[in-house]
Backbone as a ProteinNet text record, in pm:
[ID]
protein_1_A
[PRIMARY]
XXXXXXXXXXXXXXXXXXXXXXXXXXXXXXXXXXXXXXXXXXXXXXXXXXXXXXXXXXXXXXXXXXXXXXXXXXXXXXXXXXXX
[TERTIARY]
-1031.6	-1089.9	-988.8	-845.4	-799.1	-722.8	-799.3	-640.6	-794.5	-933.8	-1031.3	-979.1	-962.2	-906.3	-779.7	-695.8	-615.5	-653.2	-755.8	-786.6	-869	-991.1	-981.8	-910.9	-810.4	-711.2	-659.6	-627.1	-546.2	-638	-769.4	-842.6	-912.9	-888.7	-896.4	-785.7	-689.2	-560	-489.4	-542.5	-397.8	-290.6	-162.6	-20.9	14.1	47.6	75.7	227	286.5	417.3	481.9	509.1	558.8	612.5	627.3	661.7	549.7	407.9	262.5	217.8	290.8	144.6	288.8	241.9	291.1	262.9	267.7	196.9	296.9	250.5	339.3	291.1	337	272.8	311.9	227.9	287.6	216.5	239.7	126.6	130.5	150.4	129.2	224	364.5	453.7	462	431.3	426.3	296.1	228.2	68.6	102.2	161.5	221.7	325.2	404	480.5	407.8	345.6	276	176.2	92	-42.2	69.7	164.3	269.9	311.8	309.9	356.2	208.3	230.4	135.1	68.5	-44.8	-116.3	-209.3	-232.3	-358.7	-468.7	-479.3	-604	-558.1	-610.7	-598.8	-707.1	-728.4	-794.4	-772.6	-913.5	-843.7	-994.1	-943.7	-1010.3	-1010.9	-1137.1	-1085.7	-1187.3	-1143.2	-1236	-1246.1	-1336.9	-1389.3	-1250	-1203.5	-1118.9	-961.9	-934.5	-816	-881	-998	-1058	-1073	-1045.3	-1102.1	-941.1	-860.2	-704.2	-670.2	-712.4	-668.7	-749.7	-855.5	-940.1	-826.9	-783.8	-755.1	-605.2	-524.2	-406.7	-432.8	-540.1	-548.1	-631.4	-687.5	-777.2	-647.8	-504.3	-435.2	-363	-421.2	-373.9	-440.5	-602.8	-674.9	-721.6	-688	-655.9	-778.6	-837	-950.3	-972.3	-1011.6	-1006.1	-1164.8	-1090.8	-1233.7	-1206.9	-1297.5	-1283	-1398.5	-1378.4	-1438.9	-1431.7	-1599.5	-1550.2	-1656.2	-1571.5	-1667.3	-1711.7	-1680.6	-1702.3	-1686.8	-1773.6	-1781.8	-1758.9	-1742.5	-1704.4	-1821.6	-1854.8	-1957.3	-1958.8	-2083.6	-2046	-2159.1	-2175	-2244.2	-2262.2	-2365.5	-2374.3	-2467.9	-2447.8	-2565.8	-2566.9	-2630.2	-2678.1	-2534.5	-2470.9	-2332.2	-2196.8	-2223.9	-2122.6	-2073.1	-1972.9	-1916.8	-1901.1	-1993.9	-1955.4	-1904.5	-1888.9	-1813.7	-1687.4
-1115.1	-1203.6	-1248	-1251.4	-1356	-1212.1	-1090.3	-997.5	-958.4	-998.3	-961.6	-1012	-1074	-1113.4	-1051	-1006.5	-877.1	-783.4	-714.1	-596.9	-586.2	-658.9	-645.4	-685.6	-750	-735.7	-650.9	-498.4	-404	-337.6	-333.6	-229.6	-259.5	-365.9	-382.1	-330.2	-304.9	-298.7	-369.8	-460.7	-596.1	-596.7	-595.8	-595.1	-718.6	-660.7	-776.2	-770.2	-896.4	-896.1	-913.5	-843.3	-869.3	-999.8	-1091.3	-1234.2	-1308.9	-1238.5	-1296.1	-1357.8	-1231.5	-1295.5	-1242.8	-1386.5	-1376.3	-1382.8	-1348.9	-1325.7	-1438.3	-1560	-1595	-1597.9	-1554.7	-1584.4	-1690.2	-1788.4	-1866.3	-1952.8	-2062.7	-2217.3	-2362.8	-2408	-2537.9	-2557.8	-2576.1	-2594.4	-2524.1	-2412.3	-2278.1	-2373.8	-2357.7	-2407.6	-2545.8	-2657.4	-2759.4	-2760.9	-2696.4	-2700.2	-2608.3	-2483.5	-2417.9	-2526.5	-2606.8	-2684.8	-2838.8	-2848.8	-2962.1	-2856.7	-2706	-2721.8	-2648.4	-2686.2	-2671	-2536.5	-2449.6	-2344.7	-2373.2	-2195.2	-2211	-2215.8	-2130	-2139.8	-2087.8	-2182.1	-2151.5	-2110.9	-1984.3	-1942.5	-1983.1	-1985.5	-2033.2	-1971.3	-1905.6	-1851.7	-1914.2	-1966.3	-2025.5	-2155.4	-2246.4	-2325.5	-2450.5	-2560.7	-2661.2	-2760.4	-2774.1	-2875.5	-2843.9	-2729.7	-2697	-2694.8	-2707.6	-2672	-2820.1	-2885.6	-3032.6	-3055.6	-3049.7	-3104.2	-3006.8	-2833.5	-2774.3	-2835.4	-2875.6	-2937.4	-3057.4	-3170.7	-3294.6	-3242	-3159.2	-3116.2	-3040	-2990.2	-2904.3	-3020	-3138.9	-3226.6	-3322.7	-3333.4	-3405.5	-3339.9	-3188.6	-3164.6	-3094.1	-3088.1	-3045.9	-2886.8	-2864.7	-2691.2	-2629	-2564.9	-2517.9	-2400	-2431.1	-2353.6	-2287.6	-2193.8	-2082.8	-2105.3	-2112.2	-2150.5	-2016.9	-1964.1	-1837.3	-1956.2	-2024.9	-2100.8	-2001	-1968.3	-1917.9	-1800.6	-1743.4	-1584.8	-1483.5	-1392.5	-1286.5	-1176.1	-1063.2	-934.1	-820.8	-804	-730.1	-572.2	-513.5	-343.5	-324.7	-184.6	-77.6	1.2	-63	18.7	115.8	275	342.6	411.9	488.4	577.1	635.5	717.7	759.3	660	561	446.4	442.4	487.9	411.8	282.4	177.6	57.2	42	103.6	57.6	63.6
465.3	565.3	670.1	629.6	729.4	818.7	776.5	872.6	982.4	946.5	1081.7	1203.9	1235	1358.2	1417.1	1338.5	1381.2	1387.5	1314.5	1314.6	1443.9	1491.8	1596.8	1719.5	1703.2	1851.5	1854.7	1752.3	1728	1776.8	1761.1	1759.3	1877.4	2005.6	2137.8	2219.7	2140.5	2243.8	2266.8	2206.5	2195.7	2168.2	2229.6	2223.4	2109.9	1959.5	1879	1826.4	1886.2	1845.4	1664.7	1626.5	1466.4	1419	1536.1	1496.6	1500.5	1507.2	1561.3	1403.8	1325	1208.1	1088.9	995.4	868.7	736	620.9	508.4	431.9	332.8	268.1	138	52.4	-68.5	-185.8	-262.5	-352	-378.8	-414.7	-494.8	-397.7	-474.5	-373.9	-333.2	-372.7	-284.5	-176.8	-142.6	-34.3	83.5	-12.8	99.5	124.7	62.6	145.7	274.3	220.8	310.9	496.7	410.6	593	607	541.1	581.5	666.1	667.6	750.2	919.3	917.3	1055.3	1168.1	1242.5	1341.8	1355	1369.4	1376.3	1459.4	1529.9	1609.4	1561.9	1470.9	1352.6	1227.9	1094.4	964.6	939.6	838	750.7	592.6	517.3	412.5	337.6	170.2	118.5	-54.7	-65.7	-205.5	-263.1	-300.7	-360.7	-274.6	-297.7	-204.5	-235.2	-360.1	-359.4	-264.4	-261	-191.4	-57	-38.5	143.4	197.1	112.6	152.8	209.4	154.1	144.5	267.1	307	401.8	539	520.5	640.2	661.6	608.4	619.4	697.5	645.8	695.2	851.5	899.3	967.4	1100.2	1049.3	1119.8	1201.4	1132.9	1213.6	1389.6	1364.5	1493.4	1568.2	1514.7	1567.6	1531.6	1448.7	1447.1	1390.5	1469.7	1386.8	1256.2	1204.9	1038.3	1011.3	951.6	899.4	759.5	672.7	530.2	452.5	385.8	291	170.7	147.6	-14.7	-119.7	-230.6	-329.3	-266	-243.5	-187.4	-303.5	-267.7	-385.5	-339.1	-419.1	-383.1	-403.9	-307.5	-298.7	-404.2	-441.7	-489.4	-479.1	-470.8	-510.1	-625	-698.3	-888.9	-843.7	-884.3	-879.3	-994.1	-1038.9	-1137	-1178.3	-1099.9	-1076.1	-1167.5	-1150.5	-1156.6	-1326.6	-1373.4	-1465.6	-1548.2	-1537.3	-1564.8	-1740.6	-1797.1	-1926.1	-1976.3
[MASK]
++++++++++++++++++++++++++++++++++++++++++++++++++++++++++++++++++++++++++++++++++++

């Protein structure tokens, strides 16, 4: 969810600088510390209680946020399919 918005500026022609976008991975200390500095927009994928705390962090500077809560992963079972 959160690389759509690159994928289409890549896939417009958009000149994206490698200092544009960063991946960080880790727990709360990680997501505290990025939810303290300023962004143009946060994405955030996950449950209501961590979306409430990313809204409140993201509401002091205005930043608008896309939130994925409880999202599922879609498939295709057919006749074909292995499931055991």
């Amino acid at each position: 969810l959160s690389l759509d918005p690159v994928i289409g500026a890549i896939a417009a022609g958009e000149y994206m600088d490698n200092s544009s976008i960063r991946v960080v991975e880790g727990a709360v200390d990680e997501t505290s510390a990025l939810l303290q500095q300023k962004w143009d927009k946060i994405f955030y994928t996950g449950n209501g209680k961590v979306a409430r705390i990313v809204m409140a962090a993201a509401a002091k500077n205005l930043t608008p946020v896309v939130l994925e809560l409880g999202g599922k992963s879609p498939v295709i079972v057919d006749s074909n399919s292995n499931i055991n």
